[in-house]
N, C-alpha and C positions, 0 to 999 in steps of 0.2 A: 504494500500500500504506500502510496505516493504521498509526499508532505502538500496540502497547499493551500494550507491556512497562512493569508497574506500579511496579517502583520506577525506571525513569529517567521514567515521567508524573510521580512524585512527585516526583522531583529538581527536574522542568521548573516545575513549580507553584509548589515553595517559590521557588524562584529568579524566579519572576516576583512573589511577594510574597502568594501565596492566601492561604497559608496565617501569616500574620499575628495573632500572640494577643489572641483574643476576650475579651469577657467569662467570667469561670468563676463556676463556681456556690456563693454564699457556705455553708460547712459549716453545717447545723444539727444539733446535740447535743445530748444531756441525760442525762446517766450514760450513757453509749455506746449509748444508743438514737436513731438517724436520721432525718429525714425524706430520704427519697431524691431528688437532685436533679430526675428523671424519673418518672413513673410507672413501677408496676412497674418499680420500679427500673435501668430502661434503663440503656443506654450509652448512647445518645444517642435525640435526637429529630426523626422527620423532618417537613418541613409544607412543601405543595405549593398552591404560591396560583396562580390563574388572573384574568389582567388581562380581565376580560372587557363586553367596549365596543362590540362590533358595530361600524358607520362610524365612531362617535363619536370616536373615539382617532385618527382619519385624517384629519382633515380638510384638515392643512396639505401632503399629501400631493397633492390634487386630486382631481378628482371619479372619476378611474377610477380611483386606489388605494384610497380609499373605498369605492366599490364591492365591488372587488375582495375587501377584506379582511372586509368586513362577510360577503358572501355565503361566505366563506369558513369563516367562524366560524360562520352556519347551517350550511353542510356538515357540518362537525367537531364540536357539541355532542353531538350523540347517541351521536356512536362513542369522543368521552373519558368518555362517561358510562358507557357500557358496558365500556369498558376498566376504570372505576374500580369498576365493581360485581362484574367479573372475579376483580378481588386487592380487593374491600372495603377499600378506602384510599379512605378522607375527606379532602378537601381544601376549602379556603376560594375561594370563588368571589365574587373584589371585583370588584364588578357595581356599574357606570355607572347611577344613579338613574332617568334617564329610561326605563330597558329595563322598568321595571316598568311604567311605562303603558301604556294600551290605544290612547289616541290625546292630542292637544294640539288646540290651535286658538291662531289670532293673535287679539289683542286688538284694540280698533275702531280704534285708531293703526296696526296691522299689523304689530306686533311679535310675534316670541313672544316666552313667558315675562314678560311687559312688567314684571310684581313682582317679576323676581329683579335682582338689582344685575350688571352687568358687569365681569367682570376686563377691568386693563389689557392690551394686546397685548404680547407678547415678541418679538414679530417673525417668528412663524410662522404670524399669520394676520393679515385686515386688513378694515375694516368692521364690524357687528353683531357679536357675540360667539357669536348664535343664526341667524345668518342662512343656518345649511346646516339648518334644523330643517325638515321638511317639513312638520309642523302638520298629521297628515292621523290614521293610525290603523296598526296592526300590518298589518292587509289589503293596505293599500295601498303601504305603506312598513316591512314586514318589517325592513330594515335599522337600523331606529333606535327599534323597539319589540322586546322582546322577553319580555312576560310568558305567551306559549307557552313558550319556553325555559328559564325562571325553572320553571314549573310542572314542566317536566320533571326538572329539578334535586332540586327538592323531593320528589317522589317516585319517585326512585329506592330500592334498596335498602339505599344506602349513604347514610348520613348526612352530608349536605356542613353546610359552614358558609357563609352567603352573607351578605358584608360588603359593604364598598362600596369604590369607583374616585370618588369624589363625584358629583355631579350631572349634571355638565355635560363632563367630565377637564378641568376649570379645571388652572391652573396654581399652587399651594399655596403658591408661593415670596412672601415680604412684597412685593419689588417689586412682583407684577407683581397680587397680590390684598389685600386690606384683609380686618379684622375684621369685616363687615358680609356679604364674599362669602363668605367659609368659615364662618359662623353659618347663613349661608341657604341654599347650597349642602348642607349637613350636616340642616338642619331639612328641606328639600323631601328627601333622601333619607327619612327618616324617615317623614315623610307618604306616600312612593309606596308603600313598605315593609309598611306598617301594614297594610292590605288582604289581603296574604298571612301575618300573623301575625306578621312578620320585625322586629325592630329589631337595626341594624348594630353592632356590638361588634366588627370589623376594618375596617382603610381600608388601601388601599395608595395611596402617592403618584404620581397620574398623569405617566406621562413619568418614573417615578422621582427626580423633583426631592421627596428628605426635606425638610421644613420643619419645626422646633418652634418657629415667628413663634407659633403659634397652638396651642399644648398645650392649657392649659386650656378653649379651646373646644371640641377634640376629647375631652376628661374629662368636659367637660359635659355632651356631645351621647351619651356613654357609650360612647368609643372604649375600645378596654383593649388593644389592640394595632394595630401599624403594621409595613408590610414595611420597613426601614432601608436601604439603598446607603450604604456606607461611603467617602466619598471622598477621606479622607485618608490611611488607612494601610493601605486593600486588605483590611479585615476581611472574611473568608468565611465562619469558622466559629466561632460564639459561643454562648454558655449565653444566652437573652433576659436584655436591660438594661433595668432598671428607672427611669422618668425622676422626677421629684418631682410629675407629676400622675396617678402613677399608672397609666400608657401605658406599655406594652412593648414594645423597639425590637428587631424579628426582624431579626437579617444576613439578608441574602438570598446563597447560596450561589454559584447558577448560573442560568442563563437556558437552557430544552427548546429545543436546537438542533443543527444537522449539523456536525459541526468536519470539514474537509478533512485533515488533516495525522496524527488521532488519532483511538481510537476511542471515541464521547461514554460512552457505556455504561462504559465502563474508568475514562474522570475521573471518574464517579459513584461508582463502587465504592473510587475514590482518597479521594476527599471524603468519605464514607459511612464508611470506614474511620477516616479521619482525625477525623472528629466522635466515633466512640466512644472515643477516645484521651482527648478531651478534656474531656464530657459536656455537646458542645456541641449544636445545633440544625442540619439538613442543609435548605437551606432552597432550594426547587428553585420556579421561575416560568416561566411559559408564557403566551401570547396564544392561544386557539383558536381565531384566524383563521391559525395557522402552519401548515407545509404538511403535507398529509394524512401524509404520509409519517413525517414525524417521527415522528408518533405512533402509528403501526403499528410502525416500528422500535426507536426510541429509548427514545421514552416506556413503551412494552410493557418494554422492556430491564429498565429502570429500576425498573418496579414491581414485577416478576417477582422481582430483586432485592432491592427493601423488605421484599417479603413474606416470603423465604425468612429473613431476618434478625430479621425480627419475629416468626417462630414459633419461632426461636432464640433468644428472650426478649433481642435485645441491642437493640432498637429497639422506640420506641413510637412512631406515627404519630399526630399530632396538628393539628387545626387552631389558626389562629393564635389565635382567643378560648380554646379548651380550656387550650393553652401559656401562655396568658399568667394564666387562672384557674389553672392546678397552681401558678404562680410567685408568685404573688400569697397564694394559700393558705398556701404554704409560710414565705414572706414573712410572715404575721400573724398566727402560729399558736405559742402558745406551751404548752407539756407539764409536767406536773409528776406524776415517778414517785415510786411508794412501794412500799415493799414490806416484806409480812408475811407472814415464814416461807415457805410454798413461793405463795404470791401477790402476784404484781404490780399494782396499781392505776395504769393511766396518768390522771390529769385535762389537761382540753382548756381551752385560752380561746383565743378566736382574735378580731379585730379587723375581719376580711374584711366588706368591702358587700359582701353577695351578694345587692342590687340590681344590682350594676352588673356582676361575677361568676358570681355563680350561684356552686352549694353543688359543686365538686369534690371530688371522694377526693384524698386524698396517700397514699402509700408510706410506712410504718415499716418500720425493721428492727432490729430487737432481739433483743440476743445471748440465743443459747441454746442448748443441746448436745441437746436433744432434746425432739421433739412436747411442749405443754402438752395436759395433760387436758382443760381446757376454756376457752376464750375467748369472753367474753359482752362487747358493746356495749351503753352505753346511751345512747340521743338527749338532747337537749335537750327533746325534748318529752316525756320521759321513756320511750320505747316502750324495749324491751331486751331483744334480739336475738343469738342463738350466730353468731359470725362463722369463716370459712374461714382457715386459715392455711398458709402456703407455705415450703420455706424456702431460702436461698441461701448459697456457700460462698464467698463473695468474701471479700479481705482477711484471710485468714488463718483467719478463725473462722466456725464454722458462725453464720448470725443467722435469726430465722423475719421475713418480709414478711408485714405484713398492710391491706390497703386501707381507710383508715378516712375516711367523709365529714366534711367540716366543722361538720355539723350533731351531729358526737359530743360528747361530755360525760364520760364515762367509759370508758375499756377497761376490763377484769379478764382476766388471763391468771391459771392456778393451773396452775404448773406440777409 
């Protein structure tokens, strides 16, 4: 019999250290008008990354865990895909560079990959770096290509994000890689990418070994966020941390698995609970080569859950680039209100690359006791447009929300 009575889960968690304080989300103001820490003002934010690597992530396992897992994650893309199109929850899919090929071949030495540089070994594998690479084609070797898979990703219904796992799942850590492996590693993602339109703006660290040896390489290569494992104070649940190259470090919450003792569905809803307390990030990872089961039971649980909270406007589901452009926006966006007689005039300036971003909405909310007559936007490129507005009764005072892209320039509210 399963534990899952929700405040002694909670008791069990604090007491093992989950819940540990994260990052919070720094206020922004301007005469009591808000940018809201989440879109649509959430409570919190959920983001559901997927480690996905085929063999590639297996290999110091041996040749029949490899196997094993690899063909296991063909079995299971199609049915996370459908589960996610189910409840329309987006998630980031950090995909192993090489799945995006169609085939490789060894060089006349007999090498594969013979141009990219080799990490050093950490003592979980031994010989060539590349020497389980079959050098053959998807046909032949399914297990270590997958841009059938990738395609299917892409058109689904549901809008995924697909970032990257690096090239090779090197190992990110200074020891055991150099400046030269994580540049080239990051540049060949980039190149296999390219062909389906795709350039990587998430990485999660293979093997979860966080490294910032190499920040500004990943700024360069136009990373803007990374999944983080917190391993000194048991960080779970965080608002994303902003680093000085402009990367954004997602806690990662939990890992999609069977707990014996408790029931997983119930720590979610504990976690879940616990992030909107804080207006933190729920931040949920899976391998799709885990077993079917999970994710008919579990994972079904779990989103069945997101959803019902996110039409309850306390949850906004976000992939990790989205979260890290709203953070970023909100970050280099500065307002200046005026006001004449029953009209309000918001001006915008904001700092955002939205080269390396892209133009997100943020959430205002600004006080007011009842419907304005009319709210007109105007762009930077001067286009100027009647916007929708909403309103919320949080903190004491009715305030109206209204979504405004970074490409604004002016609001006018006449109230």
């Amino acid at each position: 019999m399963k534990l899952r009575n929700t405040a002694v889960l909670e008791t069990i968690f604090t007491m093992m250290g989950h819940f540990a304080q994260g990052n919070a989300p720094a206020k922004k103001f301007w005469s009591g008008i808000e940018v809201a820490p989440f879109k649509d003002n959430a409570d919190a934010a959920i983001c559901i990354t997927a480690d996905f690597e085929l063999s590639w992530g297996w290999r110091a396992g041996g040749q029949e865990t490899l196997e094993f897992k690899g063909k296991s994650a063909r079995r299971n893309v199609p049915l996370i895909l459908a589960l996610l199109d189910e409840y329309s929850i987006p998630i980031t899919w950090a995909t192993v560079g090489h799945l995006f090929l169609e085939s490789c071949t060894r060089s006349s030495s007999g090498l594969a990959h013979a141009n990219m540089p080799r990490p050093l070994s950490d003592g979980s594998w031994t010989g060539d770096w590349y020497s389980d690479d079959p050098c053959s084609n998807v046909r032949k070797d399914p297990l270590w290509y997958g841009p059938d898979l990738i395609q299917q990703i892409m058109e689904c219904s549901t809008s995924h994000e697909i970032g990257t796992h690096s090239f090779s799942h090197i190992n990110f850590s200074a020891r055991y890689s150099s400046p030269d492996v994580v540049r080239r590693e990051l540049e060949s993602c980039v190149d296999a990418m390219q062909p389906f339109g795709l350039r990587p703006k998430s990485l999660v660290f293979p093997r979860n070994r966080s490294e910032y040896s190499y920040l500004p390489l990943l700024a360069n290569a136009g990373i803007v966020a990374v999944r983080h494992r917190d391993r000194d104070g048991g960080i779970r649940l965080s608002h994303p941390e902003r680093t000085p190259a402009g990367v954004y470090k997602i806690y990662e919450s939990m890992n999609l698995r069977d707990a014996r003792h408790y029931d997983y569905l119930q720590k979610a809803k504990v976690f879940i609970q616990k992030a909107m307390q804080r207006h933190a990030v729920y931040s949920l990872w899976f391998h799709p080569s885990d077993p079917t089961e999970v994710f008919d039971t579990h994972f079904r649980g779990i989103l069945r859950y997101i959803d019902s909270e996110r039409k309850a406007g306390r949850l906004w589901v976000a992939t990790m680039g989205d979260l890290a452009a709203y953070c970023e926006a909100r970050e280099q966006l500065q307002l200046s209100p005026e006001r004449i007689g029953n009209t309000l005039t918001l001006t915008f300036r904001s700092s955002l690359d939205t080269s390396r971003y892209g133009t997100p909405e943020l959430s205002l909310l600004i006080p007011a006791s009842y419907e304005p007559r009319s709210v007109w936007l105007e762009l930077i490129d001067g286009e100027r447009k009647p916007v929708d507005v909403g309103f919320v009764s949080g903190n004491g005072s009715p305030r109206l929300i209204v979504n405004v892209p970074t490409t604004a320039k002016t609001l006018q509210l006449t109230l």
